[in-house]
DODRENNU-115646 format. One record per atom (N, C-alpha, C): residue in three letters; x, y, z. Coordinates in steps of 0.02 Angstrom, whole numbers, plus 50000, padded with zeros to 5 digits. Layout:
BEGIN
alaXYZ;...
END
This chain:
BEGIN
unk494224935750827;unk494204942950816;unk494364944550743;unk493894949650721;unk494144952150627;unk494894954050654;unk495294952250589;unk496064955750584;unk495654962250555;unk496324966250580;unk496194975350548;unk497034977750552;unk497104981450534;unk497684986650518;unk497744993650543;unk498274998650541;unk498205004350523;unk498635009050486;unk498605011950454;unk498725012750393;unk499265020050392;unk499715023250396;unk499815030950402;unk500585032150324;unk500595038350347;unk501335040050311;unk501075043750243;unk500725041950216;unk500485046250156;unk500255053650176;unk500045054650218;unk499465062950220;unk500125065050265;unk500355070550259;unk500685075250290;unk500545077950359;unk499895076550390;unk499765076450448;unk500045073550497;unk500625068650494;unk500835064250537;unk501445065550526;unk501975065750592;unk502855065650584;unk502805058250607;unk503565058550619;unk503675051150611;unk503745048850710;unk503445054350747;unk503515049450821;unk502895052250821;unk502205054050795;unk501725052950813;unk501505047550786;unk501585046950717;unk501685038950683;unk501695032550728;unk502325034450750;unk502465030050828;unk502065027750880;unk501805033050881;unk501485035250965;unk500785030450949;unk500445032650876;unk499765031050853;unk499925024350850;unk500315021750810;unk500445014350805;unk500245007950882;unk500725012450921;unk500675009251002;unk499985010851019;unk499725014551022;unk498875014051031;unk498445012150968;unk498785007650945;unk498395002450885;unk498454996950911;unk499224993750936;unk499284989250973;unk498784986251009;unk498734993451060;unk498544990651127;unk497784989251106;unk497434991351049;unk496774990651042;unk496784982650997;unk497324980950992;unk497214972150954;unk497344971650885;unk497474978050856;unk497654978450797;unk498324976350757;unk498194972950725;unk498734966950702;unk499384969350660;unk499314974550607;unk499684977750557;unk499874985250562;unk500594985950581;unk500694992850570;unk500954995050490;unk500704998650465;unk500674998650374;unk500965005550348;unk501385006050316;unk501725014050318;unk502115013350244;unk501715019050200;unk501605020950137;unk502205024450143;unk502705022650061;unk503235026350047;unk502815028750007;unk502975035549985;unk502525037749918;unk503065043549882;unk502795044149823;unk502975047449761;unk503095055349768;unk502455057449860;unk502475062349866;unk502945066749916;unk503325060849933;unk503935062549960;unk503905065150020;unk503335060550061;unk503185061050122;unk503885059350174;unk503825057250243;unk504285053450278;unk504585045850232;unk505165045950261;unk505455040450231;unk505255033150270;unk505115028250247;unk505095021850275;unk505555017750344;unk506145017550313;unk506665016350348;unk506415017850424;unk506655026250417;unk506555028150464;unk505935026250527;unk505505028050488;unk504575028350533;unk504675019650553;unk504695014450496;unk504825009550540;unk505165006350599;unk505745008050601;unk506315008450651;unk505645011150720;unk505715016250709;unk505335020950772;unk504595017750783;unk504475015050751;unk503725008450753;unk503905003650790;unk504375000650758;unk504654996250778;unk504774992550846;unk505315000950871;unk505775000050934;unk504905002050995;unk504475004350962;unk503815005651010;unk503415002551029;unk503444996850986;unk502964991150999;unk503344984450992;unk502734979551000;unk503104972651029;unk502734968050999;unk502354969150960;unk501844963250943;unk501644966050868;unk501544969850844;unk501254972050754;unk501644972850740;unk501184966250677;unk501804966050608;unk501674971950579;unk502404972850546;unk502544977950508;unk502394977250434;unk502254982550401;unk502084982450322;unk502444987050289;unk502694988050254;unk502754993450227;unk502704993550138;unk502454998650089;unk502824998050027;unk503365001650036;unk503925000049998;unk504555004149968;unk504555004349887;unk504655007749869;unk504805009249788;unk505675003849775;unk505535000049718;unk506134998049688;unk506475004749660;unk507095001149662;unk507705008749619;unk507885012249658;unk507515014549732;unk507795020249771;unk508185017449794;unk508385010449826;unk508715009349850;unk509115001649811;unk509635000649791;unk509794995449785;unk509674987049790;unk509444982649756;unk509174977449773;unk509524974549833;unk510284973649839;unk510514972249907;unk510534975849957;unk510484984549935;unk510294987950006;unk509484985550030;unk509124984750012;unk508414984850018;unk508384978750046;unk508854971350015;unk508784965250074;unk509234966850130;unk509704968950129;unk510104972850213;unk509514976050253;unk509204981250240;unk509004987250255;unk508184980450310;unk507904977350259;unk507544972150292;unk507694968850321;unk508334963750312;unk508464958450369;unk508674963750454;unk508844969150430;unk509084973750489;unk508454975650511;unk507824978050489;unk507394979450517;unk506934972050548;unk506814968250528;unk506544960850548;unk507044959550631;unk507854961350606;unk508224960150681;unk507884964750733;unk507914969850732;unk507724974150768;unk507004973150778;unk506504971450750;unk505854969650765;unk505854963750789;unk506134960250798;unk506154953050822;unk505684948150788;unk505874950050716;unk505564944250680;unk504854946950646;unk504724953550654;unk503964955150656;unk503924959250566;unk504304958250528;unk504374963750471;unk503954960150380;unk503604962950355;unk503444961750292;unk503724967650242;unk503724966250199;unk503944972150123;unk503594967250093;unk503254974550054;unk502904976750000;unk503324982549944;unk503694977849902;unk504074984449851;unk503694983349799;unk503924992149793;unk503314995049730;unk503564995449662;unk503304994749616;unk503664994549554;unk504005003249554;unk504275004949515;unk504595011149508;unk504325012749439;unk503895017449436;unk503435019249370;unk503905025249350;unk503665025849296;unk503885031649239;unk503915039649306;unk503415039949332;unk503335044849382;unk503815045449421;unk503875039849472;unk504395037449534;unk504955039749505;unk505395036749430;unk505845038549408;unk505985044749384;unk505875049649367;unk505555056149374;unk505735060649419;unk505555057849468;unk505305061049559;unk506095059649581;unk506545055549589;unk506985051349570;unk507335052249557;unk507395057349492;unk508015057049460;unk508475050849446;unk508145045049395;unk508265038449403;unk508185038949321;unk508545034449282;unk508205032149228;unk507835026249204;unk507075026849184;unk506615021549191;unk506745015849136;unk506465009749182;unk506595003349165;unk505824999649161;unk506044996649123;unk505184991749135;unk504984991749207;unk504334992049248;unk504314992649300;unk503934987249312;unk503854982449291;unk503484974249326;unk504194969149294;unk504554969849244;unk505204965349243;unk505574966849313;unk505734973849343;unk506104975549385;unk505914976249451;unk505244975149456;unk504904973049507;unk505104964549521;unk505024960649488;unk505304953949488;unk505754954549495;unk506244956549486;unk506944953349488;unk507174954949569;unk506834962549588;unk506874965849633;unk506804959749709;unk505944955149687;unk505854951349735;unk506154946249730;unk506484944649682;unk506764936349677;unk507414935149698;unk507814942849691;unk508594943049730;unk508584943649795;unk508164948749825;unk507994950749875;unk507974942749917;unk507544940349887;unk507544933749919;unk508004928249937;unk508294929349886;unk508924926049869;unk509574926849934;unk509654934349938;unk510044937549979;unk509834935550070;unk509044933550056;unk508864932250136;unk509134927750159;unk509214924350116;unk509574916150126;unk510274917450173;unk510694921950192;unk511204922450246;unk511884919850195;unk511644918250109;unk512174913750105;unk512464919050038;unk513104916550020;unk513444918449966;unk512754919549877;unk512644922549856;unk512314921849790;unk512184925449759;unk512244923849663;unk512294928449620;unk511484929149582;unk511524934949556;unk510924935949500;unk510934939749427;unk510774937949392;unk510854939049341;unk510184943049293;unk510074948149310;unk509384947249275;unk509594954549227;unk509074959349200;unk509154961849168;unk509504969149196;unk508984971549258;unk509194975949285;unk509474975849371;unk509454970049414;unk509864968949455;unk510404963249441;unk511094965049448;unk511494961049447;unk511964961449502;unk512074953049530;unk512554954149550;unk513054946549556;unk513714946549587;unk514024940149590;unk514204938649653;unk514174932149681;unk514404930349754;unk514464936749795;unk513764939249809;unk513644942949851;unk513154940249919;unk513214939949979;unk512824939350024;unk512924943650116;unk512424944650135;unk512304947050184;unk512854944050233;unk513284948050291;unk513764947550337;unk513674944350384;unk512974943050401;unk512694939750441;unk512214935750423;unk511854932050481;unk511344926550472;unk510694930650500;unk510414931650425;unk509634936250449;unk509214929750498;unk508824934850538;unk508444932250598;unk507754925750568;unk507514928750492;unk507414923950452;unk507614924650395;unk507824916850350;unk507544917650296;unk507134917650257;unk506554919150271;unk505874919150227;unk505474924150258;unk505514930050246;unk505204938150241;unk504644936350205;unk504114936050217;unk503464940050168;unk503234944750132;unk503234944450060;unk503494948050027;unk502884947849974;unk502454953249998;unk501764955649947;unk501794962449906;unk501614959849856;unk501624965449810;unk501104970649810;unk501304977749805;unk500674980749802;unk500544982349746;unk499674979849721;unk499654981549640;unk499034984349636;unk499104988049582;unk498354990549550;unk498314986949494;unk498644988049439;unk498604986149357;unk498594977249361;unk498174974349308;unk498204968249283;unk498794965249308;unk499144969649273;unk500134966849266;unk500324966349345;unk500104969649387;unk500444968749470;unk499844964649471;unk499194965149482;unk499074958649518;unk499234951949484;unk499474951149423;unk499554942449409;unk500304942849424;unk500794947949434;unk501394946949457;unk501104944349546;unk500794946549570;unk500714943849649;unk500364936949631;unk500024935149589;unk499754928849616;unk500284923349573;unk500704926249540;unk501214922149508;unk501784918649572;unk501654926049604;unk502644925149645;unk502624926549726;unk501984929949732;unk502104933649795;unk501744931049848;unk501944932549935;unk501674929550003;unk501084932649997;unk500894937349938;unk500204941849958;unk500104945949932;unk499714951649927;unk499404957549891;unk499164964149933;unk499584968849922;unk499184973449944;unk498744978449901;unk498324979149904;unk497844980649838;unk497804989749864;unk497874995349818;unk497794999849817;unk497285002149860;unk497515010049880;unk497105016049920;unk496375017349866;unk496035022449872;unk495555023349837;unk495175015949775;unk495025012849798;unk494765005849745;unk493945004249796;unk493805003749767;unk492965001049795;unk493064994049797;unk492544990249825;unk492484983249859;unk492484981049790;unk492134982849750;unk491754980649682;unk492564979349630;unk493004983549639;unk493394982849621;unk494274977249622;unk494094974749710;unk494334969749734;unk494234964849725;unk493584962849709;unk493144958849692;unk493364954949634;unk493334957349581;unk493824959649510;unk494534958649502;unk494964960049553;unk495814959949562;unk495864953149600;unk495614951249639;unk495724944449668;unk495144938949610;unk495084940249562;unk494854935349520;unk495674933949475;unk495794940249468;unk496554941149405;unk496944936649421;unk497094937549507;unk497594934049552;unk497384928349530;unk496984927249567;unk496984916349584;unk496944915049494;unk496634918149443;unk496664916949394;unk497554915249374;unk498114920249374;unk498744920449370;unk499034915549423;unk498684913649481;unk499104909249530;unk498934902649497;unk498204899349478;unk498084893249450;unk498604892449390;unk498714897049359;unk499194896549293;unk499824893949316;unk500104897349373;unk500664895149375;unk500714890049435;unk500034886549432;unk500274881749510;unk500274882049531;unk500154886449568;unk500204888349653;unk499634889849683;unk499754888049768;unk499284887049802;unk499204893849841;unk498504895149849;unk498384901849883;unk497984902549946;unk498164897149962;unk497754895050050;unk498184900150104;unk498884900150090;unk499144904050137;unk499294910450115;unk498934912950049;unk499164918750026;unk498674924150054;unk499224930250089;unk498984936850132;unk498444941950067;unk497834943750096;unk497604947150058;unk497434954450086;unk497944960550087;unk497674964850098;unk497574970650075;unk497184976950110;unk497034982250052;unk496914988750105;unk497244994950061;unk497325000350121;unk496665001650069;unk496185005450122;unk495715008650152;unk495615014850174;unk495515020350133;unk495485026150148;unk494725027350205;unk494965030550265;unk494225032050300;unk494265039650318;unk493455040650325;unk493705047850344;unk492895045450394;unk492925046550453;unk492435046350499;unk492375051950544;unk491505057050513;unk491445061550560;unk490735060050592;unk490425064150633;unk489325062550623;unk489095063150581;unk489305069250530;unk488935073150455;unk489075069150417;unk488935067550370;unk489035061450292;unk489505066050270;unk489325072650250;unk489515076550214;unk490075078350231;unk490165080750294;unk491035083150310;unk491245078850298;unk491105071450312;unk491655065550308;unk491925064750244;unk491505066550183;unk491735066450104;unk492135071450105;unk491935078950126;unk492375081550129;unk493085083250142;unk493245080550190;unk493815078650236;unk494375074150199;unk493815069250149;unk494485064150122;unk494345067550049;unk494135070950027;unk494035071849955;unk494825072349928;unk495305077249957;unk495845077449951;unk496235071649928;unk496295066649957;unk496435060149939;unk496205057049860;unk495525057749867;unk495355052749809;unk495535058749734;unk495535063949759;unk495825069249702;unk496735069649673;unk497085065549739;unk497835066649710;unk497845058249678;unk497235053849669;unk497335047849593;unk497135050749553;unk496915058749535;unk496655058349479;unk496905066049454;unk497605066449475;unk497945073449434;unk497995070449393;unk498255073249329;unk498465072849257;unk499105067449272;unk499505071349323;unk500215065949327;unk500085058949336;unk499525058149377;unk499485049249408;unk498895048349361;unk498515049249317;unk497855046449295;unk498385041449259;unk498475043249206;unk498865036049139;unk499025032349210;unk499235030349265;unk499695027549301;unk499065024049357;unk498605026749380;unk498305026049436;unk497555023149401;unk497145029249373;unk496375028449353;unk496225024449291;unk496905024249255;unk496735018049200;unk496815013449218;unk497295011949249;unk497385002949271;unk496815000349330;unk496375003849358;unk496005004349393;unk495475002649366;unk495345005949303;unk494825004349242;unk494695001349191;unk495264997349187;unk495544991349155;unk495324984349214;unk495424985749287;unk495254979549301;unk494434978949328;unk494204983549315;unk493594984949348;unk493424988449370;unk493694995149402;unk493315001549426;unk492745002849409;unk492205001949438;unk491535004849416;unk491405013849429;unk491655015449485;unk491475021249496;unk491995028249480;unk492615025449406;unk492805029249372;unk492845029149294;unk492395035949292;unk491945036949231;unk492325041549173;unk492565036749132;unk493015039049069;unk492695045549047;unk492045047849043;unk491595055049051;unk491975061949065;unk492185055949120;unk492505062749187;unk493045064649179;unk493535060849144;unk494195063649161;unk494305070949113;unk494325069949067;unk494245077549037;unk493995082149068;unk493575079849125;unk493245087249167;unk493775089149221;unk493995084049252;unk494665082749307;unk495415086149269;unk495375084649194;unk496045087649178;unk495955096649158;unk495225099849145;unk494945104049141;unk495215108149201;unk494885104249279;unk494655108149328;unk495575108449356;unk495895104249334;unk496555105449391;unk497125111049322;unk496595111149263;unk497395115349231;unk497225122649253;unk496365123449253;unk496215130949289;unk496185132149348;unk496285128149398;unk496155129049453;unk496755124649502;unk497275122749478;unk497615118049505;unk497425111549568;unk497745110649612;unk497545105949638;unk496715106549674;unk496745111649721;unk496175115549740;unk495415114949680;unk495595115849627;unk495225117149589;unk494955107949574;unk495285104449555;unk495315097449563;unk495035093649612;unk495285096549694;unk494595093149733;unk494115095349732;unk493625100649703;unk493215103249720;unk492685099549678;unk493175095949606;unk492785093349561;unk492695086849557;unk492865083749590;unk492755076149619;unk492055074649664;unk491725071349620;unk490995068749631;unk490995066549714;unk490505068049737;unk490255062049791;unk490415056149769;unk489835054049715;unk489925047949720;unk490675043249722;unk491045045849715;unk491965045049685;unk492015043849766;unk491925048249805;unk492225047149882;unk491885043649923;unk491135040549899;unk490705034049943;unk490905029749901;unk491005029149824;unk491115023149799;unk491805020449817;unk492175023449839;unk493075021449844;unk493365023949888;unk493015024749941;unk493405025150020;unk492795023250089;unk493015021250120;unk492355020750172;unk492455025250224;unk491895032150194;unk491865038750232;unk491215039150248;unk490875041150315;unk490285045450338;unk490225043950395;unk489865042850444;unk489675041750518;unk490205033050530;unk489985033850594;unk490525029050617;unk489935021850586;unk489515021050594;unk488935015050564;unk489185013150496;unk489105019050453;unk489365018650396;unk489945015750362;unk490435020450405;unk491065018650381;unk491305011450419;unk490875007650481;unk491035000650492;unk490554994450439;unk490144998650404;unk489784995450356;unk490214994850288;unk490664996750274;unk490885000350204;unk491484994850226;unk491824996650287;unk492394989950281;unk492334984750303;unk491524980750316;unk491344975350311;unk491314974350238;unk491074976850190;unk490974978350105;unk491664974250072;unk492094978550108;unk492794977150079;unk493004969350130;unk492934968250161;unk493074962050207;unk492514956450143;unk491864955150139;unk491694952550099;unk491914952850032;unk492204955850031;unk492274955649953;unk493124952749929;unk493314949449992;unk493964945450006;unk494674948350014;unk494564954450058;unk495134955050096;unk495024953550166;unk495544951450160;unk495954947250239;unk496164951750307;unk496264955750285;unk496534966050342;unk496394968950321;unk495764972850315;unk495824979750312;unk496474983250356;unk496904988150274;unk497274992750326;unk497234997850320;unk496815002450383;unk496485009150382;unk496795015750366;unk496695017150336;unk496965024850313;unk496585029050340;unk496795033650387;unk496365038650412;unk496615045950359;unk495965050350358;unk495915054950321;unk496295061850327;unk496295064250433;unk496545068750452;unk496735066050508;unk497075070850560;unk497425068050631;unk496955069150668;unk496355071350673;unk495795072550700;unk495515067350713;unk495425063050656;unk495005058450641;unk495565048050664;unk496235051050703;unk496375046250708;unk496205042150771;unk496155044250804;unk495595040750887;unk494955038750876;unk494755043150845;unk493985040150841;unk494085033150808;unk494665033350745;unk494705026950711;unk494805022050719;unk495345021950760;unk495725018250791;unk495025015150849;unk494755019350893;unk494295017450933;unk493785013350914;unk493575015050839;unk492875010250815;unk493125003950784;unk493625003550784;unk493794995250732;unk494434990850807;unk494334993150879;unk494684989850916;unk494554984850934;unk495064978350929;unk494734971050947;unk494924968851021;unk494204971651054;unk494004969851151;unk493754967051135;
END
C-alpha cells in the first residue's frame, strides 16, 4: 500500500478535538502519519493537539514541527519522551529553526537559527539517553542534567523541517529525515533532495533509512476553479512581505520554478493596498497548480503521485477547508 499522511493545525478551521476526531478517521482508513503544524500564526498549540491524538488512536505515528526557543531544549526532550510514553512508543519531532520572525512573534531574542537548530537536536538527543549529561554549545547549555526517568525510547526520530539550502544540508548532515515545506512543487523537491544526499555523501552517511517527507497542501472540489480558490489563501500567507525574505527566497534559491522574482513587487504592491484580502486575490493560478495539488479528485490524486515521484516517501496532506476534509481523507484511503 502507498504510505500517506494527514496533515492539520495550521488553517484555523480545526480545534483541537476535531483534530482528534479527524485523525481517528485517518487511522481507520490506513493512514500512517498524524502531522500537526506549530506555526508562527499562533494557531493551537502542539503539546496539546498531540496528547488528544494521541490518547485517540493506537497505531499513527505522530509528527509534529515545534519551533526551537519556545520551549527549552530540556523541556522539549521531557515534553517528548512524555509524549512517546503516552503514545506507546509512536512519537517523531520535527523542530523548527526559530527565525528572525518566530523570535518576534515570541518575544525572544534572535540567535542564529540553523547553529541553534543543531544544538537544539543534538542535546535533545543526548537527554533521550535516560542518563545524566552535559552540553555545551553556544546557545543551549547545560551540566549533569538528565531526565527522572527511563524514556520508553532512546532514539526518537528526529527530522528536520527545511526549506532553505541551510535546513536541507543540516537534515542530510544530522537528521532521521526531512520534512520538506507546505506550498513547494514536485519540481522543487526534486532539487532539495539532490542538496540532501549531496550534504549526507559529505558527511558519510547513509540514507537508506532516511524518512522523506513533505506536507502537501490539497484543496479538492469538482470545479478546477473553486478548488484554486479555496486554497489560494494558503499559498498567499508564503508570500506577505513578513515571510517572503524567510519563505519565497529560500524557495528560490533551491529551485522554485513557479516563483517569479517579476512578481513579488506586485504581491508587496497588492497586500500594502489591499492587505491580506488584497494579496490573495493577486496570486496567479499558476502559483496554486504549480505548488499545491488542487482541482477534482483525478487531479489532485495525479499531482500527489507528481510529488511521490519526485522522492517523497508520505505525502502529508494538508487539507484546504473542513469541508474538504472527508472527501480527502476518503480519496487517498489504503483498502
Amino acid at each position: 500500500m502507498a504510505r500517506v499522511g494527514f496533515a492539520l493545525g495550521y488553517g484555523k478551521f480545526t480545534n483541537a478535538r476535531e483534530i482528534a476526531t479527524l485523525m481517528v478517521q485517518a487511522e481507520e482508513r490506513g493512514y500512517e502519519m498524524a502531522f500537526f503544524s506549530e506555526t508562527i500564526e499562533l494557531m493551537r498549540d502542539s503539546v496539546s493537539c498531540l496528547a488528544a491524538i494521541g490518547l485517540a488512536t493506537k497505531k499513527l505515528i505522530l509528527g509534529t514541527t515545534q519551533i526551537v526557543r519556545l520551549r527549552s531544549a530540556v523541556c522539549m526532550a521531557q515534553t517528548l519522551a512524555t509524549l512517546d510514553e503516552l503514545t506507546e512508543g509512536r512519537m517523531t519531532l520535527a523542530p523548527g529553526a526559530c527565525t528572525k520572525s518566530h523570535a518576534r512573534v515570541h518575544a525572544v531574542e534572535p540567535t542564529d537559527p540553523p547553529s541553534t537548530l543543531k544544538e537544539y537536536i543534538e542535546s535533545i538527543r543526548l537527554l533521550l539517553s535516560g542518563e545524566k549529561v552535559s552540553y555545551h554549545g553556544q546557545v543551549v547549555k547545560f551540566d549533569n542534567v538528565g531526565l527522572g526517568w527511563k524514556p520508553v525510547r532512546k532514539r526518537i526520530p528526529i527530522y528536520v523541517p527545511a526549506t532553505s539550502r541551510t535546513g536541507l544540508r543540516l537534515a542530510g548532515q544530522i537528521a532521521d529525515g526531512v520534512v520538506l515545506n507546505a506550498v513547494c512543487s514536485p519540481e522543487y523537491t526534486v532539487n532539495a533532495l539532490k542538496i540532501i544526499r549531496e550534504a549526507a555523501e559529505e558527511a558519510g552517511r547513509d540514507l537508506s533509512h532516511f524518512e522523506v517527507a513533505q506536507l502537501i497542501n490539497c484543496s479538492i472540489e469538482d470545479d478546477h476553479k473553486k478548488a484554486l480558490d479555496e486554497i489560494r489563501w494558503e499559498v498567499a500567507t508564503k508570500l506577505d512581505p513578513i515571510q517572503l525574505p524567510f519563505i519565497a527566497g529560500p524557495k528560490m534559491r533551491v529551485g522554485e520554478p513557479y516563483i517569479r522574482k517579476d512578481d513579488i513587487p506586485v504581491f508587496e504592491k497588492a497586500h500594502a493596498e489591499g492587505g491580506m484580502q488584497g494579496l490573495i486575490k493577486a496570486v496567479p493560478d499558476s502559483y496554486v497548480e504549480g505548488m499545491t495539488a488542487s482541482g477534482t479528485p483525478d487531479e489532485v490524486k495525479k499531482r500527489v503521485q507528481q510529488y511521490r515521484d519526485a522522492g517523497v516517501k508520505i505525502p502529508l496532506l494538508r487539507p484546504a477547508a473542513m469541508h474538504q476534509t472527508q472527501r480527502l481523507l476518503d480519496l487517498f484511503a489504503q483498502t
